[in-house]
N, C-alpha and C positions, 0 to 999 in steps of 0.2 A: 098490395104486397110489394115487397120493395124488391130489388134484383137481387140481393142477399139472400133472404128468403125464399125467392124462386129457385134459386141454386141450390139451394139444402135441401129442396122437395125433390128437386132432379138426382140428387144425390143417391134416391130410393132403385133407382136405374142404373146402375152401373154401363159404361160406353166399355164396346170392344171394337177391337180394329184388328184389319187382317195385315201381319209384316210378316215378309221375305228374312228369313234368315240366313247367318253366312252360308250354311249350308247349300242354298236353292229352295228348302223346305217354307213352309208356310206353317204361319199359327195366328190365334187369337188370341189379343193381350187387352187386358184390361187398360182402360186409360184416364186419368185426370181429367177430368173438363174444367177449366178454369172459370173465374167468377164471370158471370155475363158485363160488359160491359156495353156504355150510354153506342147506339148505331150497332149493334149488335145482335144475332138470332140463335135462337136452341134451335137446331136443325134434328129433328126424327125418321132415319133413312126409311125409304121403302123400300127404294131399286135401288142398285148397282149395279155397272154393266163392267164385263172385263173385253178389254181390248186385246185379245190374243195376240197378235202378232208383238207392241211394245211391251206388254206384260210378260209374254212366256221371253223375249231379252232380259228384262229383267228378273226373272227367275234362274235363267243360267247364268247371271253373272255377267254379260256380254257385254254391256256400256263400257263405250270407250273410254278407258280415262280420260282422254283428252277434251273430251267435251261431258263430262259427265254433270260439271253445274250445270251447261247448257241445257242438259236434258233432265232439269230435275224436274216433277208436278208440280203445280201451284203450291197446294198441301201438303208436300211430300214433309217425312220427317225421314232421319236417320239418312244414311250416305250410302251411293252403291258401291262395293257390289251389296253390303247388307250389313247390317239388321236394315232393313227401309221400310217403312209404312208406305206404299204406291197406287195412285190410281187416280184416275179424274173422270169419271162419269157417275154419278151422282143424284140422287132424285130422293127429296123428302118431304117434308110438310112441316113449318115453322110450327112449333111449339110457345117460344115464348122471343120477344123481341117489340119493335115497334108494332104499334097497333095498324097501322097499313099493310104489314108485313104479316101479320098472327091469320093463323092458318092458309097460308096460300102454299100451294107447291112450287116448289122451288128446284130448279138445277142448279149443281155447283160442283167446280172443277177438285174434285175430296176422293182422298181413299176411301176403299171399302170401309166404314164404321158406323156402327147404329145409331149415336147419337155425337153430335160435332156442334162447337162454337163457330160464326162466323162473322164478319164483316157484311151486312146487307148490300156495301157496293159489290160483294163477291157472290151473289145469289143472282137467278135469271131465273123473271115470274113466268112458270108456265101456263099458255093459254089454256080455260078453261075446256078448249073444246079437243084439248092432247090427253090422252093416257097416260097417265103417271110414268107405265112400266115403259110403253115407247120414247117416252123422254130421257131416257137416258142415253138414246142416241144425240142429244144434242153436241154434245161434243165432237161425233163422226161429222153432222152432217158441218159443224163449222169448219171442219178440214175441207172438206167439199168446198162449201163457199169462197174461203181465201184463194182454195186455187181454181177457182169460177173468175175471182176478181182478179187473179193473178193474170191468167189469159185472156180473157176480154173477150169470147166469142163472139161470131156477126152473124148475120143473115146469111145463111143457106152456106154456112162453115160446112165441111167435111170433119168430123172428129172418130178418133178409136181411143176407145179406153182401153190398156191394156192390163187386164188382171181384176176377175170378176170376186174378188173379196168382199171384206167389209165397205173399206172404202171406197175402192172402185164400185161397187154397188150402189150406195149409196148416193155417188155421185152422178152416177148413170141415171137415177130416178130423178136426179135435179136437170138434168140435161136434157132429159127428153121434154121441159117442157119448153125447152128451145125451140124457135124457128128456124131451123138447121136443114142444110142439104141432105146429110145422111151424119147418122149414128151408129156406131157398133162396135159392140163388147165383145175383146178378143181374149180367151183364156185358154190355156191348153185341158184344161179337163170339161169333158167334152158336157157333162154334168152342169157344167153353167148357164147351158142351152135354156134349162128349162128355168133361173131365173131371169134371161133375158124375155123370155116367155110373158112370164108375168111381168115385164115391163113395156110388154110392147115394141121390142127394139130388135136389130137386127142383131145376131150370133157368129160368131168365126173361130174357127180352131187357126192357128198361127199359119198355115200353110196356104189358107182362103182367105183371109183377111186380105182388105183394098187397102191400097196405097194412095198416096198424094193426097194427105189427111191436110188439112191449115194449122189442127193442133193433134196432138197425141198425148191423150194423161197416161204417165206408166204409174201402174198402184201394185205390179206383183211382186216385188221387192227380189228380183232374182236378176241375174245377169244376162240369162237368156231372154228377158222379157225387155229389160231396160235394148238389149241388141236390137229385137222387134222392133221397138216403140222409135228407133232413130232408121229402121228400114220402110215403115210405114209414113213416118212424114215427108210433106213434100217440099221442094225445095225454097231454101230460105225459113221455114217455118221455126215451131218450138213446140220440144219434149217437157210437159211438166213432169217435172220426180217429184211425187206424192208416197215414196217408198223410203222407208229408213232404214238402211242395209245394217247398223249398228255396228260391228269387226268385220264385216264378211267384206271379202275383198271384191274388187267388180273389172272385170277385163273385157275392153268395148273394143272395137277393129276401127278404131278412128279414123283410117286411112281408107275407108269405105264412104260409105254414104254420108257420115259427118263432114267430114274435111269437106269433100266434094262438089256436096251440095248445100255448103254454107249451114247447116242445121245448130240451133238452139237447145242445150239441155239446161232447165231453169227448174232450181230448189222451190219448192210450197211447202214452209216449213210452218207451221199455224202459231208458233212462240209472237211472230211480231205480226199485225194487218201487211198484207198485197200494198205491196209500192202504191198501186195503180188507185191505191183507197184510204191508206195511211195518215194522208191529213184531213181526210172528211168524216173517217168510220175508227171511232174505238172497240178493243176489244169486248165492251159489255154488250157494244149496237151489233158487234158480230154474232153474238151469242145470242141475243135476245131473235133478231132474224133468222139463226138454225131454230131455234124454237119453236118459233111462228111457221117454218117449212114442215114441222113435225105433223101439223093436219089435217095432212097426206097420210089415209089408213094404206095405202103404198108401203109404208117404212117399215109397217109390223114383218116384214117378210123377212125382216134383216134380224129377229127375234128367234134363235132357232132351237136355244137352250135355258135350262132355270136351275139351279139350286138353291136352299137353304142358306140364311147366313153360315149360322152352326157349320154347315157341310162343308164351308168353302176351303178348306187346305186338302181337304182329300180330294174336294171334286177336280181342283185343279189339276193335280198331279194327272188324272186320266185326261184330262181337256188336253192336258198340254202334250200328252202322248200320241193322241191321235188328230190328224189334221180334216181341215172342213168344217161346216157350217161357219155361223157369221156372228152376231154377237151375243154372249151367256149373260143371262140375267141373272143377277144375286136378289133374291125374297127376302126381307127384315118382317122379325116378330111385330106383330101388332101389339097393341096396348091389353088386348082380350087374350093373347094367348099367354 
């Protein structure tokens, strides 16, 4: 059957994708798939994971102008503040493509949509021994990792993560398999207790948390966390920012424990590889080792919501109204239903 032909029989399938409108509103819009071309795959979504914190930005409109190329998706189509097709967490099963490629699962940095073309160099084969639905955390945990490389931990480091999120989460389950002095997930809601629980790790509400950390990740995207995260390190050290404040303005006491004690605030932005790894590690070897961290049944815990494809404009609107849990899994029709 030629690629022609495959494409006419896909055709029987119509793809929808979910885009942000000017509005802030969400919908599902039918989409074109283009002819398969020679290094190319029919991707058939399963999962899709929504990143609350970047996504509900881009639902109110909130991307800066100023850096808004900077912050487009791989796949994004359409321009913020909207119509935009957004998203990159991803999880399907090749349908049709090269034959080392046909039927493997796959993650890829894609908006929500059930069935997408893509470039094979743009696909990352998940190990057979990962769950589909938890793969789509790959994309968290390679934020985790860049700023894993970004900091360089040592032997028996003192570290605080501050802000027990998605990806502070995340990253805390990559950490603990450090040989580290001490560990400990610092969040104001007192509730995060019981995920550091299940990680095995020590807990601190802002007021008990230890001081004179080597590194401090801040992941709570708020201004009082980012103040914490530069009172908890110890001198001369470095605050990784793993938090994308998008408009919101951030007012630090620089003239405090920064100035003073010589302290480092360093961006982990996952757009480019960690200096520290940049001419050894590309971004497909970054992606393919979140993958391979994935089986760790650890991660399922970061799983804490599901809907329907169908459902997803509605189900957003309440996601994004009420704050908490970690990441919502989106369910694509199978071939049976």
């Amino acid at each position: 059957m030629t690629i022609s032909q495959e494409h006419e029989r896909k055709q029987e399938h119509e793809a929808h994708a979910y885009w942000v409108t000017e509005t802030g509103d969400g919908e599902l819009r039918p989409e074109d798939l283009p002819a398969r071309q020679e290094g190319e795959a029919l991707v058939r979504t399963l999962y899709s994971g929504v990143s609350r914190g970047t996504e509900r930005v881009v639902h109110e409109g909130r991307v800066p102008e100023r850096v808004a190329d900077l912050m487009q998706a791989p796949n994004q189509e359409g321009d913020f503040p909207g119509p935009v097709k957004y998203g990159y967490l991803s999880v399907g099963v090749v349908e049709q493509g090269p034959d080392e490629w046909q039927g493997k699962t796959v993650f890829s940095l894609h908006p929500h949509q059930d069935f997408f073309i893509l470039p094979t160099s743009q696909l990352t084969a998940i190990p057979e021994d990962v769950p589909a639905k938890r793969a789509v955390l790959t994309g968290i945990v390679e934020v985790a990792i860049n700023a894993l490389w970004e900091a360089g931990p040592r032997l028996g480091d003192r570290v605080a993560v501050v802000g027990g999120g998605l990806v502070g989460g995340v990253l805390t389950t990559l950490l603990r398999k450090y040989p580290l002095g001490r560990l400990q997930l610092v969040d104001a809601d007192p509730e995060k207790r019981n995920l550091a629980e299940k990680l095995s790790i020590e807990f601190a509400e802002p007021e008990d948390a230890k001081n004179d950390n080597d590194i401090v990740f801040h992941c709570s995207a708020s201004n009082e966390g980012l103040k914490l995260s530069l009172q908890l390190a110890g001198d001369d050290s470095d605050v990784i920012e793993l938090s994308w404040f998008a408009d919101k303005e951030v007012t630090l006491p620089l003239g405090e424990d920064f100035h003073a004690r010589r302290l480092n605030i360093r961006s982990s932005q996952v757009g480019a590889v960690a200096l520290p790894r940049r001419h050894r590690r590309t971004n497909a070897q970054r992606l393919q080792e979140a993958a391979n961290q994935l089986k760790d049944p650890l991660f399922d815990t970061f799983l804490t919501s599901e809907c329907q494809f169908q459902n997803l404009p509605t189900t957003l609107v309440k996601l994004f109204e009420r704050p908490g849990g970690f990441c919502h899994v989106v369910a694509y029709p199978t071939p049976e239903d």
